[in-house]
N, C-alpha and C positions, 0 to 999 in steps of 0.2 A: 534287206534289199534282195529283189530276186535276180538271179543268175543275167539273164537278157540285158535288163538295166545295167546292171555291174560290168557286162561285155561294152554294151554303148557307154558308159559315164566314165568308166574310167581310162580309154587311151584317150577320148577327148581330154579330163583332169591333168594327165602327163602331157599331152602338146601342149595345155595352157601353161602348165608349169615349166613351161622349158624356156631361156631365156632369151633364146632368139621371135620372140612372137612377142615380148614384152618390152624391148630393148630400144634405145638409140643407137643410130646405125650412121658415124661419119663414112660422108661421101668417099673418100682418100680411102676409105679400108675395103672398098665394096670386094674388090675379087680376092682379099680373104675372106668375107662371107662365103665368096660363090665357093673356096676351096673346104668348108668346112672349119665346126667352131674349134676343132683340137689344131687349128694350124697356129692358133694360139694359145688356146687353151691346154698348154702341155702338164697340165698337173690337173686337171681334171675338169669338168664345166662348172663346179661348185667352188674352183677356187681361182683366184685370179692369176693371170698368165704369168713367168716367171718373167726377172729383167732378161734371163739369156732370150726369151721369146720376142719380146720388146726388138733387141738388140740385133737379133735374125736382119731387122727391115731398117731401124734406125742406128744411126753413128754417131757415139756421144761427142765426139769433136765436133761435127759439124753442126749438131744441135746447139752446143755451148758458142760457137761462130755466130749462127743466126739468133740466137736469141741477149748476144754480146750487148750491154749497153754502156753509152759516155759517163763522162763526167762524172757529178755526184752520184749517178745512179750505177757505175760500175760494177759495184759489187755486190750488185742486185739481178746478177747472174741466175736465173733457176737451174740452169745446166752445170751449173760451173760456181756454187756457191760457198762463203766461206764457212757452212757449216759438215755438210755433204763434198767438195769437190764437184768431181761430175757423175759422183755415187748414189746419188738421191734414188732411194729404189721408185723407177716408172709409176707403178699404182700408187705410190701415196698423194700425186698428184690429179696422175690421171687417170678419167676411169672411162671407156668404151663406149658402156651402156647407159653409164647415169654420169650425171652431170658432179666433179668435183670440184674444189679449191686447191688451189696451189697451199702446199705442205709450209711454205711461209710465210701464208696469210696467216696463221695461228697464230705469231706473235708480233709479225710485220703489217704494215699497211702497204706494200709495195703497189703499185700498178701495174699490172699485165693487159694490158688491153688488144690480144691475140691470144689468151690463153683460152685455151679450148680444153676443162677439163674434163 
C-alpha cells in the first residue's frame, strides 16, 4: 500500500474503531459523553468501567430502594440480591453500549420489565 493511501485509510480505520461512533448512547448519560469517554472509562477504553466509576454517579442504597419489590417477588432484588447483596459488580448486568441481560437471568426467569441493560 502506498504512503498517501496509508495517510488517508488509516485515521479513518482508528475513528471507525473507536467505540464511541459504533455504540448506544442512553439518553440519562449524555453529558458524560460530552465530558469525555475516561470519565468512565478509568481503566482504559478497552475495558469496562470499574464499580468505583459506576458508584462516582450511582448510590447502591438508593438503587436497591427503587428497584425494591413485594411479596413473593422480594427477593428478586437485583440491587440487593440473595446471592451478590448489593455487590453485584455493575457490568455484569449492565452494559452502556451494547444491550445486556440481568446477571440473574442465567439461572432465573425473573421479570424486569425497566431493566435497561
Amino acid at each position: 500500500m502506498n504512503k498517501t493511501l496509508m495517510i488517508l485509510v488509516c485515521p479513518l480505520l482508528l475513528a471507525l474503531s473507536q467505540p464511541t461512533l459504533a455504540m448506544d448512547k442512553r439518553d440519562y448519560h449524555a453529558p458524560l459523553y460530552e465530558a469525555g469517554c475516561d470519565s468512565c472509562h478509568d481503566q482504559g477504553l478497552n475495558r469496562y468501567p470499574s464499580d468505583e466509576a459506576c458508584l462516582q454517579c450511582h448510590d447502591p442504597e438508593a438503587l436497591a430502594k427503587q428497584t425494591a419489590r413485594e411479596g413473593e417477588e422480594a427477593h428478586q432484588n437485583p440491587h440487593d440480591s440473595l446471592h451478590y447483596g448489593k455487590d453485584a459488580p455493575c457490568m455484569d448486568c449492565h452494559g452502556e453500549h451494547t444491550p445486556k441481560k440481568a446477571l440473574c437471568q442465567e439461572c432465573h426467569n425473573f421479570d424486569y420489565p425497566k431493566f435497561n441493560g
